[in-house]
C-alpha positions as CSV (number, residue, x, y, z in Angstrom):
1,X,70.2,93.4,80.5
2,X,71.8,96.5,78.8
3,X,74.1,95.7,75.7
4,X,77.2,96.9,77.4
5,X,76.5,95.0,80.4
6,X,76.3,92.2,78.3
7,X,79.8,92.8,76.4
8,X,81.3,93.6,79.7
9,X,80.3,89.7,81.2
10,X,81.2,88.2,77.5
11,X,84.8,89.9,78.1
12,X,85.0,88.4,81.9
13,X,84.0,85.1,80.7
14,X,86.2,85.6,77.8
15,X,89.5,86.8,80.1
16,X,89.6,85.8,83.5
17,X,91.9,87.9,84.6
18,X,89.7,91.0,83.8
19,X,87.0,89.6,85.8
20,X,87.6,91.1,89.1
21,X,88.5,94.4,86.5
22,X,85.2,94.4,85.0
23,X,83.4,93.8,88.0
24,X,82.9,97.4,88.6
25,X,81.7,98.3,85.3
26,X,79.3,95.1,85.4
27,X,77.7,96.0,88.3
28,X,77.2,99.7,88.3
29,X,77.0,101.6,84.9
30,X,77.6,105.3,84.8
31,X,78.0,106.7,81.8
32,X,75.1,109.0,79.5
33,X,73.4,106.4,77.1
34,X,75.5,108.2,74.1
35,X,79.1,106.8,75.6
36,X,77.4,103.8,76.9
37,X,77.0,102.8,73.4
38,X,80.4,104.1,72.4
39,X,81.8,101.8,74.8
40,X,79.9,98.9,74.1
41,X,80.7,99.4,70.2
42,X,84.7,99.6,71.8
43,X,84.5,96.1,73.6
44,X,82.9,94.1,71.1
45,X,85.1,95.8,67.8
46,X,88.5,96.8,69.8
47,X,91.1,94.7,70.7
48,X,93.2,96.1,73.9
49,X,95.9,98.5,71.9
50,X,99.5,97.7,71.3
51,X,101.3,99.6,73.8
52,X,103.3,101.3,71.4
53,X,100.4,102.5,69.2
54,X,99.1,104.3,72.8
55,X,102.8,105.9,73.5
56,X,102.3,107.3,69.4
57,X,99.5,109.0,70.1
58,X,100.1,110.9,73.1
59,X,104.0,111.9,71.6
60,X,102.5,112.4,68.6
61,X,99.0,113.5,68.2
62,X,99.3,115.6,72.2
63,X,102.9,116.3,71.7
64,X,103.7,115.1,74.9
65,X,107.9,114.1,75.6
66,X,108.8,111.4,77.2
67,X,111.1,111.7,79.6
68,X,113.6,109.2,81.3
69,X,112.7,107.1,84.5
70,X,112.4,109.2,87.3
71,X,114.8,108.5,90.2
72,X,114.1,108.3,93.4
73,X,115.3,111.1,95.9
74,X,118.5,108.9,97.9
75,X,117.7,108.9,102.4
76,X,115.0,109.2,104.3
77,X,111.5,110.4,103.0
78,X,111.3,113.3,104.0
79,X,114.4,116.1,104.4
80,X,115.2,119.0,105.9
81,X,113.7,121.8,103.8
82,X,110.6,119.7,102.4
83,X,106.9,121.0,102.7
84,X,104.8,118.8,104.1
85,X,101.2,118.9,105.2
86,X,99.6,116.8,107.7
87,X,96.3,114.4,106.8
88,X,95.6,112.7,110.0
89,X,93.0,110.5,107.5
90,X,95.9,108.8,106.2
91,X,97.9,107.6,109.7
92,X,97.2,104.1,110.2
93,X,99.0,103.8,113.7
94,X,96.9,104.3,116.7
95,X,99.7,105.1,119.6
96,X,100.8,108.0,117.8
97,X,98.2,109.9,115.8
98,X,97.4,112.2,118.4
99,X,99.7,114.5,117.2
100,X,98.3,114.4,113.8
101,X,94.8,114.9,114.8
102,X,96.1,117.7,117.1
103,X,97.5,119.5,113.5
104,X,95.2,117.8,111.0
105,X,95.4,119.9,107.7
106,X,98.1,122.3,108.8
107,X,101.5,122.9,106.2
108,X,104.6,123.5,107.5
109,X,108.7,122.7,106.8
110,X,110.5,119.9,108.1
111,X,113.5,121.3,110.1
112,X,115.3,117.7,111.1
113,X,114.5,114.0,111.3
114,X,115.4,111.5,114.1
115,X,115.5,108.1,113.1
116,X,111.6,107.4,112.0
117,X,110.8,111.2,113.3
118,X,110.6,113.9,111.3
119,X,110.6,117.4,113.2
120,X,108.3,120.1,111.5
121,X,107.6,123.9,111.8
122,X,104.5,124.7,110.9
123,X,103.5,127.6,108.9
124,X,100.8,128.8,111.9
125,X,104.3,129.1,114.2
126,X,104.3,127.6,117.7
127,X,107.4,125.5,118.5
128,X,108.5,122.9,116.6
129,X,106.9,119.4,116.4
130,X,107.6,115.9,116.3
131,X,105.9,113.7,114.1
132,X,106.4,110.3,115.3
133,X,107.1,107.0,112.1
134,X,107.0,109.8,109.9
135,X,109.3,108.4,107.2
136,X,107.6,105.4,106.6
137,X,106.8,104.9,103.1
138,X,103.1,104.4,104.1
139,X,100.3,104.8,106.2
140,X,101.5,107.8,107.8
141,X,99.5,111.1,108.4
142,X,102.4,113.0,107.2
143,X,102.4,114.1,103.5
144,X,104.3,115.7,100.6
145,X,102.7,119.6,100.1
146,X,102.8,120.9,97.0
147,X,100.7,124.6,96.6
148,X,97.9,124.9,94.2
149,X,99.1,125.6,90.4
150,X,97.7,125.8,87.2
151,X,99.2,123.0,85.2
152,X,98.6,122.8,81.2
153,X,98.0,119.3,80.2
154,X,97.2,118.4,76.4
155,X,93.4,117.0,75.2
156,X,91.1,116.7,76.4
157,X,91.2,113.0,75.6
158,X,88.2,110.2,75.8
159,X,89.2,106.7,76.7
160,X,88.6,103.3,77.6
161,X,91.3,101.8,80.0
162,X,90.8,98.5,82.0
163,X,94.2,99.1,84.9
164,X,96.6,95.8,85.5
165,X,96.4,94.4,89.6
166,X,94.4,94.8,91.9
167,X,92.8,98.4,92.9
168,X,93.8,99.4,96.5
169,X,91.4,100.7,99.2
170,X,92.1,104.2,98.1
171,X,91.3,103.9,94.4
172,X,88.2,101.4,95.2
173,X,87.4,104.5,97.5
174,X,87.5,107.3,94.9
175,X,85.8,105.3,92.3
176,X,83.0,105.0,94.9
177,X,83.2,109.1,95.4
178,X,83.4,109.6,91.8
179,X,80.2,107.1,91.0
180,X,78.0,108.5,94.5
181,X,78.4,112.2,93.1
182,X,76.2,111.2,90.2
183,X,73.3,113.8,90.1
184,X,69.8,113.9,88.4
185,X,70.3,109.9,87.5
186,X,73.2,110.5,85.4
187,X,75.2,106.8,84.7
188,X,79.2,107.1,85.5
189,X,82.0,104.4,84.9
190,X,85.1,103.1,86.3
191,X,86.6,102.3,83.3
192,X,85.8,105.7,81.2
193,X,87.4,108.4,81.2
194,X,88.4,112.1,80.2
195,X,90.6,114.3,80.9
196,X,94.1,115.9,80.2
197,X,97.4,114.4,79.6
198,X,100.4,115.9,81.5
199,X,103.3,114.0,81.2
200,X,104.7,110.9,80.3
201,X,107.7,108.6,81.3
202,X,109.7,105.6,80.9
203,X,109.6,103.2,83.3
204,X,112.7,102.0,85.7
205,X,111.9,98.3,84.7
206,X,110.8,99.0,81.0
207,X,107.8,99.9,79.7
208,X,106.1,103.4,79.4
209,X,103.3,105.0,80.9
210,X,101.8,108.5,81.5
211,X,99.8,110.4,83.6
212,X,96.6,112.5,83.3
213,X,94.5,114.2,85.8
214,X,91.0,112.5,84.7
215,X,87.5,114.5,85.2
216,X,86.7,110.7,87.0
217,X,89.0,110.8,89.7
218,X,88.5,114.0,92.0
219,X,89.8,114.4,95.5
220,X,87.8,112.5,97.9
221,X,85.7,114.7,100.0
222,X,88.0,117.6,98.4
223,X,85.2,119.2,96.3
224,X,86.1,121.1,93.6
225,X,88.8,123.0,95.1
226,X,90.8,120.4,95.7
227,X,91.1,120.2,92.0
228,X,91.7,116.3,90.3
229,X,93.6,113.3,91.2
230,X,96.5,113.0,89.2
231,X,96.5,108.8,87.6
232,X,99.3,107.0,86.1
233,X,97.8,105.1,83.0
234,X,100.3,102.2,81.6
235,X,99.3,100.2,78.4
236,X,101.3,97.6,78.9
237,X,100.0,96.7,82.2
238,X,96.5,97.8,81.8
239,X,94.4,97.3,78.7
240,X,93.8,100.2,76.9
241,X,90.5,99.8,74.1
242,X,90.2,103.4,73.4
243,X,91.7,106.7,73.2
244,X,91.2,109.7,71.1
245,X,90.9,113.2,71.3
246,X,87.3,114.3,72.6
247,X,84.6,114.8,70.5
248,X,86.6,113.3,67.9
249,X,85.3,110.0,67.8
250,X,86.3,107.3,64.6
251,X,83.5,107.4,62.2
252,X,81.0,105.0,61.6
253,X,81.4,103.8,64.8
254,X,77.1,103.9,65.7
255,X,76.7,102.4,62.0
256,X,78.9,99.6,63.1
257,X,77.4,98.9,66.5
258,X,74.0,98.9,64.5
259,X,75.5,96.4,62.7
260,X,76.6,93.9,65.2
261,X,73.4,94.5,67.1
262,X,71.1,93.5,64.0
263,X,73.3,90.4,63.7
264,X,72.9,89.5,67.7
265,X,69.2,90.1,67.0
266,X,69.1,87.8,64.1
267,X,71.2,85.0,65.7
268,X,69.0,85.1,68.5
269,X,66.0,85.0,66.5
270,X,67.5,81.7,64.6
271,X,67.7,80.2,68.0
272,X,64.3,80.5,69.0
């Protein structure tokens, strides 16, 4: 059994509300032997960070605002004038995804809504269409479109970051994406990540958070193209044990995780 593997159960036993957390980085490393290490040394030395010390170093060391709550656009979810692009993947109702299959990836401009229905004209002309349940908040085929843009983000930055709740089917699914594109034996992690940060907010019921487009989360089945997944990451829900600019790791960290592996070794040895 591989020292981080090892860390990662002590820390399940340890918390049991991280259990079902860890559970992905127990069963399935995936990170080079280098970071394994690093994140082994962060788990057995690191306590999760103070939420405030996380919110000083991105406004501070990335120079990143934060901005006010964001507020929520008042009526329906979508308006007349919004973009929108259809992703027949995501309609969850059977009787009417025919229509979304029938323009599955097209963009186009909402023109009116009727009750649930939103009426679209798409880009590729034709009359217009009606897009039946479309302004239900979820598990409709019918989706925000926003064009490709080049976005400057501040970093890169390396952390460690064990999320609050329950992951839904989507993130479990782009985790499993992200870990099955491993190539030539290369280890990845759930729990590891790099990346830029964008921007960063308070939160409508307190708290703070910000968001980063990690290199671990790419669209699924997107290639790269489709560019990365933007992620909300919030410290005071989540358990942050790490982050840092990249390739600016504390030193003495290997020294230290020398350390505490010599005295595991010579515990164990005493036990014997």
């Amino acid at each position: 059994m591989s020292d981080l593997r090892s860390a990662a159960i002590k820390l399940a036993h340890g918390d049991p509300s991280l259990r079902p957390l860890l559970l992905p980085l127990i069963k399935k490393m995936a990170i080079s032997k280098d970071t394994e290490d690093f994140v082994e040394w962060a788990l057995n030395t690191q306590q999760p960070m103070n939420p405030r010390a996380v919110q000083r170093f991105v406004e501070g060391k990335l120079r990143i605002e934060t901005k006010p709550p964001m507020q929520k656009r008042p009526g329906p979810r979508f308006q007349e004038g919004d973009r929108v692009e259809v992703n027949v993947s995501k309609h969850k109702d059977a009787d009417t995804i025919e229509v979304y299959k029938q323009f599955d990836a097209q963009v186009g401009t909402v023109t009116g809504v009727s009750g649930m229905d939103a009426v679209v004209k798409m880009d590729r002309g034709g009359a217009e269409v009606t897009f039946p349940l479309a302004q239900k908040s979820r598990g409709v085929g019918l989706m925000k479109y926003t064009p490709n843009f080049v976005a400057k983000g501040k970093g890169p930055i390396e952390m460690i970051y064990i999320a609050g709740g329950s992951a839904t089917k989507d993130q479990q699914m782009v985790v499993k994406y992200y870990t099955d594109r491993s190539k030539g034996g290369e280890k990845r992690s759930a729990n590891y990540y790099t990346g830029y940060v964008f921007t960063a907010n308070m939160a409508k019921g307190g708290g703070w958070y910000f968001r980063a487009a990690p290199q671990q989360r790419m669209q699924v089945g997107g290639g790269a193209d489709k560019g990365f997944l933007w992620r909300s990451f919030n410290p005071g829900k989540g358990k942050v044990f790490y982050i840092g600019l990249q390739g600016k790791r504390p030193s003495g960290w290997k020294d230290q995780l020398d350390q505490i592996r010599a005295q595991a070794e010579a515990v164990t040895a005493s036990e014997k």
